[in-house]
N, C-alpha and C positions, 0 to 999 in steps of 0.2 A: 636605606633606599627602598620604599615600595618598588611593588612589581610593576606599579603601572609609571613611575617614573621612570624604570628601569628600561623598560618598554620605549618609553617617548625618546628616550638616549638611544638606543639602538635604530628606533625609524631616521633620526636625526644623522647618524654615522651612513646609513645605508643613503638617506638624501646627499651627500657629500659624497659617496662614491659614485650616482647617480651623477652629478654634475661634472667629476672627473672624466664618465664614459661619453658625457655631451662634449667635455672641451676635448678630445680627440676625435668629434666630428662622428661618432657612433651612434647611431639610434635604438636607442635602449630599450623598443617598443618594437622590435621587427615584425615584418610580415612573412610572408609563406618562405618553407624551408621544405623541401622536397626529401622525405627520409625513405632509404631503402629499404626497410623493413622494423617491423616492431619488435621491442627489446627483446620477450620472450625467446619468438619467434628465431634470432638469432643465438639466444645461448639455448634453446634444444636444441638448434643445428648447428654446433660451436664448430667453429671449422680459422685454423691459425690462415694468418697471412692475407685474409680478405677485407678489400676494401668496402667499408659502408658508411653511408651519412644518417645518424638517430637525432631525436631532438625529444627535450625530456624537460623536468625539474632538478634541480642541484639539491641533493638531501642528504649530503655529509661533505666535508674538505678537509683531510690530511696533508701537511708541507713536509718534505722531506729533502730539505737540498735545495738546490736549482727545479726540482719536480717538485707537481704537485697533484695530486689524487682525489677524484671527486668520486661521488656518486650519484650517478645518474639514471632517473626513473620516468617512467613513462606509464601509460594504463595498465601493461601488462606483465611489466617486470623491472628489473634493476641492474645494470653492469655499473661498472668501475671502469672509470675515466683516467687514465695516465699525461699530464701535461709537460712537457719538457720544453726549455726555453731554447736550446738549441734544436730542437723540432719542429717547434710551433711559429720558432723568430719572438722577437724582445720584444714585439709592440702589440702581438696577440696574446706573449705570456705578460705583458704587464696591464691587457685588460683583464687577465686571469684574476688579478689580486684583487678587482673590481666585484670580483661575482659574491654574489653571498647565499648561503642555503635558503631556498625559493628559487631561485633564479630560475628562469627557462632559456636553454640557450639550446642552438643546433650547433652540434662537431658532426667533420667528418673524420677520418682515419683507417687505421690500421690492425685488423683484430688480432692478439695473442695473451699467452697464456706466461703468468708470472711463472716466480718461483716454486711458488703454494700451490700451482694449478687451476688461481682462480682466473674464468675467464677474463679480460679488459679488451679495451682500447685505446690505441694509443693514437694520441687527439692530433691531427695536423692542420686542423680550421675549427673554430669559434668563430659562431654569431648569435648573439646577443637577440632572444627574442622578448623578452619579460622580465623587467627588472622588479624584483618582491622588497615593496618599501617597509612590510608589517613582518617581522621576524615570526617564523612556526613558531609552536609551544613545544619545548623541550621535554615536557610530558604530558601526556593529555591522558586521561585514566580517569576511572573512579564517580561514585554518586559525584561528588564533589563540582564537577564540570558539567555534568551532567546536562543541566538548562542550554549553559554555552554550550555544546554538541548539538543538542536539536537548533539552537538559532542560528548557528555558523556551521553547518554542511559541509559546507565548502571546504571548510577545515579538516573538520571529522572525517573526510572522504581520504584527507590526503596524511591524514596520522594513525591512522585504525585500517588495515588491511580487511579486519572481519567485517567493520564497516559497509566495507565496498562491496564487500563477497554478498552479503545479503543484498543490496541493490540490483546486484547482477543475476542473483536467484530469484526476486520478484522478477526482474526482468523477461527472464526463461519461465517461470510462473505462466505469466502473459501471453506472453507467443506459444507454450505448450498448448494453451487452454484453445487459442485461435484455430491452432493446426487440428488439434483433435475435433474440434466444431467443424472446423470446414470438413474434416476428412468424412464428418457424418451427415454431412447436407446442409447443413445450418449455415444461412447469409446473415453476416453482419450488418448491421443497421444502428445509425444515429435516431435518434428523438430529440426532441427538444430541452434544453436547461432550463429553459425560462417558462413557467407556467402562468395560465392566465386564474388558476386555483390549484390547488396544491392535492393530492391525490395519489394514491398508490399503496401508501404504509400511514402509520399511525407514525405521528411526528411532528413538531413545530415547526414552522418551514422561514427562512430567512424572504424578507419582504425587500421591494425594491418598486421602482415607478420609472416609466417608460414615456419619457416628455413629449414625445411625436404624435404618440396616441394616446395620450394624457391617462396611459389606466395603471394602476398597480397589479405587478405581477411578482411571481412567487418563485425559488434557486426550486428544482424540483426537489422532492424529498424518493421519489421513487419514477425510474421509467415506465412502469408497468401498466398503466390504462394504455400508453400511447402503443406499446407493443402489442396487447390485447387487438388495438385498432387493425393491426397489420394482418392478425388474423383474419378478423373482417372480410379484410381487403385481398387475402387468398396468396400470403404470403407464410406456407402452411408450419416453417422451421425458422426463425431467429433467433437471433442473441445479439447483444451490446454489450462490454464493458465499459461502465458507465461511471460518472464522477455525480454522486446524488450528499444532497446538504441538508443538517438537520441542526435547526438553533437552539440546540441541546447541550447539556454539559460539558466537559471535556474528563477524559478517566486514559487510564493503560488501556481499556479498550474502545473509547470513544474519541473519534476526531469529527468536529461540526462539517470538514468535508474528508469523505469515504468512497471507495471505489467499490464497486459491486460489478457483479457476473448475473445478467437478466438473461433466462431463455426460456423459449416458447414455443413448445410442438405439438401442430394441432394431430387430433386425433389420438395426442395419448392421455395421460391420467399421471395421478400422485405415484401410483408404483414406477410408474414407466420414468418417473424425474430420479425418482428413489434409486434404478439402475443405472442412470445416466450421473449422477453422482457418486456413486459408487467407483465407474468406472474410470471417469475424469480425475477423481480425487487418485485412485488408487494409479493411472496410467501417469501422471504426475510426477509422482514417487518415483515409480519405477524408471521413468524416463530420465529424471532429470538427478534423482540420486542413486539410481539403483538397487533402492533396499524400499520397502514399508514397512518399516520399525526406525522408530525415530526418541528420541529422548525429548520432553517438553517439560520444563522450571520440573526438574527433577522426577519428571514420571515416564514411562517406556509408553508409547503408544504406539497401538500395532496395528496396521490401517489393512490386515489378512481378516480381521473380525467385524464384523459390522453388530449391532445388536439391536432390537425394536423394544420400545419399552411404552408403554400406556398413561398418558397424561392423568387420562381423568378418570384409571384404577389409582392412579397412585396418589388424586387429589382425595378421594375417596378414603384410601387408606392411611393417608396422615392429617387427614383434615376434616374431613366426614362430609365434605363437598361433595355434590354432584350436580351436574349441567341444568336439570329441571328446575332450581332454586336461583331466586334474583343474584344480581351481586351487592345489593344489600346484606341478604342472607351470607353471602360468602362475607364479607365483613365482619359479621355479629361471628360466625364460628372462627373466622381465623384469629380475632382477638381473642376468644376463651379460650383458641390453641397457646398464647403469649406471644404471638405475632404483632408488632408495634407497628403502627399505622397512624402518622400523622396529620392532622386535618379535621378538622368535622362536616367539612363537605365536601365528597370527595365526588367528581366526573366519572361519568361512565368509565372512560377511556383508561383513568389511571386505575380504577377497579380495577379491571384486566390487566393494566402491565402489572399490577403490585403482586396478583394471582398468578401469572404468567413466570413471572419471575421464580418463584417460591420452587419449582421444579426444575431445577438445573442440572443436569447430572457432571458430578467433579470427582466419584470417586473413581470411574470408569477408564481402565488403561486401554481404551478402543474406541472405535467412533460409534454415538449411538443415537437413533432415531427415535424421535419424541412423536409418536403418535394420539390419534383418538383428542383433538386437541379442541376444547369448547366452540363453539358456533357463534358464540358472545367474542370470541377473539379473534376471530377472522368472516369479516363482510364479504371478501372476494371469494371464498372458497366454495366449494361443494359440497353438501351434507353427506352422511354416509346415507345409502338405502337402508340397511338393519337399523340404523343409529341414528334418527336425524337434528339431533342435539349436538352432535358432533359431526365435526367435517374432515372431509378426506384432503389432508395436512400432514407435511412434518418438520418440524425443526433437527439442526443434525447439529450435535454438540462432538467438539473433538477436546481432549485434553479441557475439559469442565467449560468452553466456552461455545455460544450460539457461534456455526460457521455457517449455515445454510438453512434455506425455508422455502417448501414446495407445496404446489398441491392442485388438486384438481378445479382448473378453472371455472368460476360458473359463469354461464355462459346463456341463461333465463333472464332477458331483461326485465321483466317483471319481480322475480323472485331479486331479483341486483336492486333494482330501485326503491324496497321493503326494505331491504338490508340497509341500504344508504341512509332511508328516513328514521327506519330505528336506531341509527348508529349517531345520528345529530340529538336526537331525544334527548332532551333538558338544556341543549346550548340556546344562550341567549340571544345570540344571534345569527337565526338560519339561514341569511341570505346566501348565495353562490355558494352553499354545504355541497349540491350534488352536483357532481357532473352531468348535465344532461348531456353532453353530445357524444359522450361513451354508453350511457345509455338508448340514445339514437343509436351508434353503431350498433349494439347488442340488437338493437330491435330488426336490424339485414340480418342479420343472423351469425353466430358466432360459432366456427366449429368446437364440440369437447377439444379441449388441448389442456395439457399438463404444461406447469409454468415452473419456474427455478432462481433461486435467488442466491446468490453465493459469496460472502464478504469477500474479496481478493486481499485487502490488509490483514483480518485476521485466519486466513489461510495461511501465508506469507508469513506472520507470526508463528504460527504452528510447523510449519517444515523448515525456519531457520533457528528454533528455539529462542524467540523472540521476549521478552516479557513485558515490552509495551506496544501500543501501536505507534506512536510515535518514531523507535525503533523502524520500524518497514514502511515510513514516509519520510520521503527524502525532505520535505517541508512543511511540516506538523504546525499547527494553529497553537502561535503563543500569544501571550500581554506584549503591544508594543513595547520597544527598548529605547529609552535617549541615548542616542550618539551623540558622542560633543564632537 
């Protein structure tokens, strides 16, 4: 017998018990059941003799006799259920025999402690809230399942405890990140998802059309012009946690839709983002695990150390790049390094990611800030004054991955609009390339402000020992599935 007929036999048995609990007039579908307090809740504060009403999922049944023993779980914990027919009466214990692991049902009763000491409840009402026609997986584990876990959640929530744990640490992630913003001035603010061009970050952006007003518009791929706007507009500290899409690959660290952490404070610079991540990332830690030393796919990262390391000393010293040469020229030398690049006619744009890329740092047990970062790879930034081939930027790599990118805003609409037109340079078609009306804003005037960019998936990855992003999205972008 396959598994999957094996399967169809058991939804089949469980429909037959289903119609058993309809012909004694039971709605197998209940509505609100009022419970005194949540599972945990009650066995830290185990106290014999007190009456309470839980409502849960059924995730085990032992018969012993005329009783029978469940286990009963809820979001935060698990008791053990004791059913007795002369307790309960013969026509709630013989809907007992109805119930099957899934179930959702509310009891109320009687709290004590067996033989063993383990706490229970001994049940003297059932009511039937959820009847589970699809039987749990008796083991869910392993690459093996793997796909089925990211497509059925729902599932993996309810058989994987560490599953959950991580859901509930992005969760506190989130609201830490809130609390610390507001605690420092920072007003949270929406923007817009729907762009009338696409703008912000270097990215492919998923396209769509808006039938009302007949135009094609763009999922954004970044908030950041429209937050730059806000500065403008003399709103001198925000942030968004924000859901930005990009019609890009899919990998362990890529998902087409991604959450990011955008913020924005006028009057300060790249260092001042550089501290304000620091702090965040490191306030995090402490707060929500109380350590910064963490284990990541086998490496100790120790979030006490921060390190700054030099992009373009260290294109220089493994590639004899330097910012003054095209990125043609960086082409011709990265191949005589045996660097493989394929194409023969390669866009400005993938130049720079393909250069961009090449300096990763993975060997590093600490977080480390990739400064001094070409002016060819970032339009929106600031040049340095010593340096102005380089912009005052960093990317922050934890455990070998990009988890953050800041820098000091520029804020010269003129010197913004150069940058734009050179950055379209050889696309074939330059219609609607620049934004003009972010350029208007720039031209009221834009205060210096320091801006911040900060994955929230692959943070989340890093302080749950995550090894994919898929892993800390509760519903990760797959190939449709036929249901029959």
């Amino acid at each position: 017998m396959t598994i999957e007929h094996e399967e169809n036999e058991l939804i089949k048995q469980r429909k037959a018990k289903l119609d058993a609990i309809n012909k004694k007039g039971i709605y197998a579908y209940g509505g609100r059941f009022d419970t005194s307090s949540f599972i945990k809740e009650l066995t830290d504060n185990f106290a014999e003799g007190k009456a309470v009403n839980l409502a849960g999922r059924i995730m085990a049944c032992r018969e012993h006799g005329k009783a029978k023993f469940y286990d009963l779980k809820d979001s935060t914990g698990k008791i053990q259920l004791y059913v007795k027919s002369d307790i309960v009466g013969v026509e709630t214990f013989d809907l007992s025999s109805n119930l099957d692991i899934g179930d959702f049902v509310g009891v109320g009763g009687e709290t004590f402690k067996t033989r063993t000491g383990e706490p229970s409840l001994k049940v003297t009402k059932i009511e039937m809230l959820s009847k589970s026609l699809r039987p749990l997986p008796e083991k869910w584990h392993g690459l093996k399942d793997v796909e089925t876990r990211y497509r059925q959640r729902y599932v993996d929530l309810v058989m994987n405890e560490g599953v959950k744990k991580v859901f509930i640490t992005r969760s506190k992630v989130v609201s830490e990140i809130r609390a610390l913003l507001d605690a420092k001035g920072f007003l949270e603010v929406e923007t817009p998802m729907m762009h009338s061009m696409p703008g912000g970050a270097a990215g492919k952006p998923f396209k769509t059309h808006h039938e009302a007003l007949d135009i094609d518009l763009y999922l954004r791929i970044a908030p950041e012009l429209y937050l730059k706007r806000l500065l403008v507009g003399g709103l001198d500290k925000v942030y968004e946690i924000n859901k930005s899409f990009r019609n890009e690959g899919i990998s362990t660290r890529h998902n087409p839709e991604f959450t990011m952490l955008e913020v924005y404070e006028a009057y300060s610079d790249c260092a001042g983002m550089m501290k304000l991540t620091e702090d965040l990332i490191t306030s995090l830690a402490q707060k929500i695990f109380g350590k910064t030393t963490f284990e990541y796919q086998g490496k100790t990262v120790d979030l006490s150390k921060w390190e700054r390391v030099s992009f373009a000393d260290l294109m220089k010293e493994q590639f004899g790049i330097t910012p003054e040469e095209s990125p043609e020229e960086w082409i011709k030398k990265l191949k005589k390094k045996g660097v493989e690049i394929e194409g023969k006619e390669l866009s400005r744009t993938q130049v720079i990611n393909i250069v961009g890329e090449l300096i990763e740092p993975k060997a590093h047990n600490h977080p480390v800030f990739v400064i001094d970062i070409f002016k060819e790879m970032c339009p929106l930034a600031k040049t340095k004054k010593d340096k102005p081939l380089l912009t005052d930027r960093f990317e922050l790599y934890i455990g070998g991955m990009e988890i953050a990118n800041a820098y000091s805003e520029l804020n010269d609409p003129m010197e913004q609009q150069d940058r734009f037109e050179e950055d379209i340079k050889g696309l074939k078609d330059k219609k609607d390339k620049i934004d003009a009306d972010f350029i208007r804003a720039l031209e009221y005037g834009m205060p210096p402000a320091g801006g911040l960019g900060i994955g929230i998936d692959r943070l989340v990855m890093i302080l749950t020992n995550s090894p994919s992003i898929r892993d800390v999205i509760l519903f990760p972008q797959l190939k449709p599935e036929n249901i029959e």
